[in-house]
C-alpha positions as YAML, in Angstrom:
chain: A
units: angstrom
residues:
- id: 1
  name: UNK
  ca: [1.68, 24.52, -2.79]
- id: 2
  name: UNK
  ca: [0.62, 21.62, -1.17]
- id: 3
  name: UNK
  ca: [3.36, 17.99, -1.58]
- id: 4
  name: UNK
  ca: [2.55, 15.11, -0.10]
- id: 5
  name: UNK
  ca: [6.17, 13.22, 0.23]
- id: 6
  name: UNK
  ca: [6.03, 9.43, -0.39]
- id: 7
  name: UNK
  ca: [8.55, 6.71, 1.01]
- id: 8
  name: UNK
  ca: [9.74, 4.26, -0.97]
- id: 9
  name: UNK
  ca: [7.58, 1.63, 0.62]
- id: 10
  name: UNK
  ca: [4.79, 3.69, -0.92]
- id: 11
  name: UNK
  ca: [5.97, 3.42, -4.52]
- id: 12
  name: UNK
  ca: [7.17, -0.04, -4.33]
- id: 13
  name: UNK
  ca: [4.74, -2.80, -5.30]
- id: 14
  name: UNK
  ca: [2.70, -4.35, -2.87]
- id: 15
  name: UNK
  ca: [2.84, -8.04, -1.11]
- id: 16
  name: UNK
  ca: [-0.11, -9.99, -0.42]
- id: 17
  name: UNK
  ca: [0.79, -12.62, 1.97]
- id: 18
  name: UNK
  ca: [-2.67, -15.15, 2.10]
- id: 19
  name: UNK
  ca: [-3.01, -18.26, 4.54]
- id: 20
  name: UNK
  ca: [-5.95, -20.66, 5.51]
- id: 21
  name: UNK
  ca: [-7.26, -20.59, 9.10]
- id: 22
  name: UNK
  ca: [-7.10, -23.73, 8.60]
- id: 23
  name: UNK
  ca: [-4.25, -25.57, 11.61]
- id: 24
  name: UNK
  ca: [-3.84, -21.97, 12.32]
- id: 25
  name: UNK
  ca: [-1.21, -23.16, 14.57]
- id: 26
  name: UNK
  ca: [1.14, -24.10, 11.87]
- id: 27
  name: UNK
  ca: [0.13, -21.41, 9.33]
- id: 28
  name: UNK
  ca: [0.87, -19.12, 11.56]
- id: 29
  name: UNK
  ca: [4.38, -20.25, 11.96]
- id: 30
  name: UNK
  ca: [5.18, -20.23, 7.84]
- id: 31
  name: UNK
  ca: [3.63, -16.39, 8.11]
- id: 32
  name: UNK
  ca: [5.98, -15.53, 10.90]
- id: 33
  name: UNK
  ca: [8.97, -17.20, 8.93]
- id: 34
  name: UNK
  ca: [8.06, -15.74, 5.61]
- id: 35
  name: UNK
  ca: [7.87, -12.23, 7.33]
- id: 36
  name: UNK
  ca: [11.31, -13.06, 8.53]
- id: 37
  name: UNK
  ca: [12.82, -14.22, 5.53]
- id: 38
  name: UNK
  ca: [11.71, -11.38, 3.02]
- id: 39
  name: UNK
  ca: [13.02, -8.58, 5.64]
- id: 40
  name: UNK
  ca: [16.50, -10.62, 5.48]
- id: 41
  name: UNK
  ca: [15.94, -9.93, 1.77]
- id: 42
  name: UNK
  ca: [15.44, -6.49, 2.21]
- id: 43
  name: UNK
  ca: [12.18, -5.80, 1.64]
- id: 44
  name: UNK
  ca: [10.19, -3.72, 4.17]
- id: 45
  name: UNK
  ca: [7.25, -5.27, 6.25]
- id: 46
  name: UNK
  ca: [5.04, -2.37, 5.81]
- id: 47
  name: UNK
  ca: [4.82, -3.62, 2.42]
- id: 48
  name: UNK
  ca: [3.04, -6.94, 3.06]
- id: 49
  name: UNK
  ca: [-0.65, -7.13, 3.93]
- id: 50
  name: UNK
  ca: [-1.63, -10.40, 5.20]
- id: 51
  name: UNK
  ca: [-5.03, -11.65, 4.28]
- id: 52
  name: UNK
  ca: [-6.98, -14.96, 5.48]
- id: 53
  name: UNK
  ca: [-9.66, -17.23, 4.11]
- id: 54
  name: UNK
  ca: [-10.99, -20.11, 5.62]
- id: 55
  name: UNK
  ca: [-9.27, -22.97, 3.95]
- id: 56
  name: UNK
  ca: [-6.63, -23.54, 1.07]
- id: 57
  name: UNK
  ca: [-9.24, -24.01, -1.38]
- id: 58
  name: UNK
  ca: [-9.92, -20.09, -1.16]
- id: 59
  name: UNK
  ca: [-6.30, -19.11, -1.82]
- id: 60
  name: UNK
  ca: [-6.38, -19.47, -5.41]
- id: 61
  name: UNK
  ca: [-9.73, -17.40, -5.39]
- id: 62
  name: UNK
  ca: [-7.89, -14.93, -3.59]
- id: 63
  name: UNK
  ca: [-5.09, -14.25, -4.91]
- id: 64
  name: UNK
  ca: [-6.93, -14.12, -8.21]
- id: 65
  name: UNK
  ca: [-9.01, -11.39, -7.06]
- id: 66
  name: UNK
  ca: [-6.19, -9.44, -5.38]
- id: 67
  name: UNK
  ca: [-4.31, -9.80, -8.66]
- id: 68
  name: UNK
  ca: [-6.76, -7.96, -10.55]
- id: 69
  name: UNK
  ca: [-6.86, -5.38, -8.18]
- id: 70
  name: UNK
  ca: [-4.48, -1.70, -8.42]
- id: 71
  name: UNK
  ca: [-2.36, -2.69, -5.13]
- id: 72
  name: UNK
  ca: [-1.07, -5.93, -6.38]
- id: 73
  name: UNK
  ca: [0.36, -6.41, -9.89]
- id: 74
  name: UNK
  ca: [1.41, -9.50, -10.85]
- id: 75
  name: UNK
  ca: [4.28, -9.73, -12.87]
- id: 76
  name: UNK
  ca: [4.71, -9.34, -16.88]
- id: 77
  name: UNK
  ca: [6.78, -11.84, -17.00]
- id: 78
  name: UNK
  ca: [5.92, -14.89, -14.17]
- id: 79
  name: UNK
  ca: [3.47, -16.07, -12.83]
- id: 80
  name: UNK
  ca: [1.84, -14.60, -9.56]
- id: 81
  name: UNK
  ca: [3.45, -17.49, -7.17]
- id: 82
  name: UNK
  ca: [7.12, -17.23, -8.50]
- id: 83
  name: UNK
  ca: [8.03, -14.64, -5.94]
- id: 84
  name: UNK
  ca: [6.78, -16.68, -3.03]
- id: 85
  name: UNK
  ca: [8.48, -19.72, -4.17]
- id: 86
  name: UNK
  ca: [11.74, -18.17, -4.77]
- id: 87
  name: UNK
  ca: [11.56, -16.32, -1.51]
- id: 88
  name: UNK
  ca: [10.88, -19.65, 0.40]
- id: 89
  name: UNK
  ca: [13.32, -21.60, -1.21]
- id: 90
  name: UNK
  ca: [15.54, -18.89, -1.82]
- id: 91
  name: UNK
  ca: [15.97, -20.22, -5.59]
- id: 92
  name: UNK
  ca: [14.24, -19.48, -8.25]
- id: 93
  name: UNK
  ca: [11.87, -22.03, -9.39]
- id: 94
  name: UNK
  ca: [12.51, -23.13, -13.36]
- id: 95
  name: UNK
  ca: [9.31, -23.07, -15.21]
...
């Protein structure tokens, strides 16, 4: 019988990390400090895939599309930013 084993990173949902190109420079540093920050949380960085559009008008566009897509489920019950807010600040945002 053929198994194919799966890690937990496999069955765990998916991160989308997406920055502008725009002052790459300093987007690059809030990429390499959100990386950071969500392994101190314990989540795994083979779990994050990092996308990149040209400016931050394209984010929302995006993250829309990724949204609707089978890798990245936004939650039932908040909205598709909370976890990136509450990561960041490490609070959770009151809506």
């Amino acid at each position: 019988m053929n198994q194919t084993t799966m890690t937990a990173s496999q069955t765990e949902p998916r991160i989308a990390f997406i920055q502008a190109c725009w002052h790459r420079d300093i987007v690059d540093q809030a990429r390499d400090s959100f990386a950071a920050e969500i392994e101190k949380h314990g989540i795994a960085p083979d779990r994050v895939d990092y996308f990149e559009v040209p400016g931050a008008f394209e984010i929302p566009l995006r993250a829309k599309l990724l949204s609707k897509s089978s890798q990245y489920a936004p939650s039932s019950t908040r909205p598709w930013w909370w976890t990136a807010v509450s990561i960041a600040t490490n609070s959770s945002p009151a809506l």
